[in-house]
N, C-alpha and C positions, 0 to 999 in steps of 0.2 A: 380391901376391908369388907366382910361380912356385914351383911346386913339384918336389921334387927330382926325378930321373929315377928313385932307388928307390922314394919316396912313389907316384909316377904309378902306376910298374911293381905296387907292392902295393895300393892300389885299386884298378886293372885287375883285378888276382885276385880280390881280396875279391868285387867288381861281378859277375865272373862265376861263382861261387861260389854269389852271392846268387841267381844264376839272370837276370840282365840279359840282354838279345837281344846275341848277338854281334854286329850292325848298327853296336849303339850303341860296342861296344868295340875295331871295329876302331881308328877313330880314336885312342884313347887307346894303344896299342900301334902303330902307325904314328907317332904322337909321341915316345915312347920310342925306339924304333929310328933316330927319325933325330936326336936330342937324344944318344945312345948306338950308335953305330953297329956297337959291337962287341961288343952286349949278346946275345951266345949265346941264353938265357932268354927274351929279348923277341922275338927272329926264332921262334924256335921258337914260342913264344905268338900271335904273328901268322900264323904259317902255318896252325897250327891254326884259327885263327880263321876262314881265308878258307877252308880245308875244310869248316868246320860252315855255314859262306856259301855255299858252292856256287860259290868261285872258287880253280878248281884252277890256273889260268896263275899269280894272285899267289900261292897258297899254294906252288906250287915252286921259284919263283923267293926266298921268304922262309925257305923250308925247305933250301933249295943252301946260302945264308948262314949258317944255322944250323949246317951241317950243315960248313962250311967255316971257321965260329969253334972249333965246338966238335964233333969226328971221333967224338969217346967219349961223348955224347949218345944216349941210343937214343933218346929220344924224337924230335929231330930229324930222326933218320933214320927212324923210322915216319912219320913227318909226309911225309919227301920219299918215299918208297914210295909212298905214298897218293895224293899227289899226280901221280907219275909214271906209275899205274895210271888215273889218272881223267884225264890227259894223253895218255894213249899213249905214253910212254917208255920205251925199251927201259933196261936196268941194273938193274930192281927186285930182283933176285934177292942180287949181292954185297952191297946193303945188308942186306937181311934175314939174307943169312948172320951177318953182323958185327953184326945185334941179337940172333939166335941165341946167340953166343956172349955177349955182354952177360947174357943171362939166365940163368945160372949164376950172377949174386951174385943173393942173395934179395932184399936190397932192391930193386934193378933191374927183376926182375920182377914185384913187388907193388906198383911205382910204374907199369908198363906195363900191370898188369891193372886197375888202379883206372883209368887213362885209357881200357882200349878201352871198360870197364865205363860211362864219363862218358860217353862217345865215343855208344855205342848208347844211352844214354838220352835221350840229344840229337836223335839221327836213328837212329830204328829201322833202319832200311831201310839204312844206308849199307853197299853191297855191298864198296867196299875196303878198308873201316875190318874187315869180318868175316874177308876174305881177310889180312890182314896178320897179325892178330890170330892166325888158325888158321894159317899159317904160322910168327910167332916165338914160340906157345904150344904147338906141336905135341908 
């Protein structure tokens, strides 16, 4: 039996939660997405995914989509920032203003600092995850 697209989606979480290689989970969030095509939550999940991969072409192209289901996303829009930085894309800046503003609800940014927090536990080093970070935490 197949399982649902939210099953898939919250496995996916759990897996990498559990600390799973993002390798293994792109697949299961690229299955999602295309079983769900307009699942906000899972483009955004898969962007992610190919940033902590080290594949910034598919994380911006999966982060555009996110970021085109769903405008009022910050996290999406951190994702395509990051992406567009590690891309050489000029525009980085009107999103960041608009996560800016996003972090003025507190949940918002205690959901964006717990990601940059996952984010650098993951990849020390990752120089646009600390730029983004110290721009919409400023």
């Amino acid at each position: 039996m197949t399982q649902t697209v939210e099953a898939l989606f919250d496995e996916g979480i759990e897996r990498y939660k559990a600390g799973e290689p993002v390798e293994d989970l792109i697949p299961v969030f690229k299955e999602v997405c295309s079983r769900a095509d307009r699942n906000s939550p899972a483009w955004t999940c898969l962007a992610w995914l190919y940033l902590i991969a080290e594949k910034p072409t598919l994380a911006y192209k999966a982060a555009q989509k996110a970021v085109k289901l769903n405008p009022q996303d910050p996290q999406a829009r951190i994702n395509l920032s990051m992406a567009m930085l590690e891309t050489g894309q000029k525009g980085v800046r009107s999103h960041i203003e608009i996560v800016q503003q996003m972090m003025m609800v507190p949940e918002l940014r205690t959901e964006a600092e717990q990601s940059f927090a996952d984010g650098l536990a993951r990849k020390a080093d990752w120089k646009s995850l600390q730029k983004v970070k110290d721009w919409v935490l400023e």
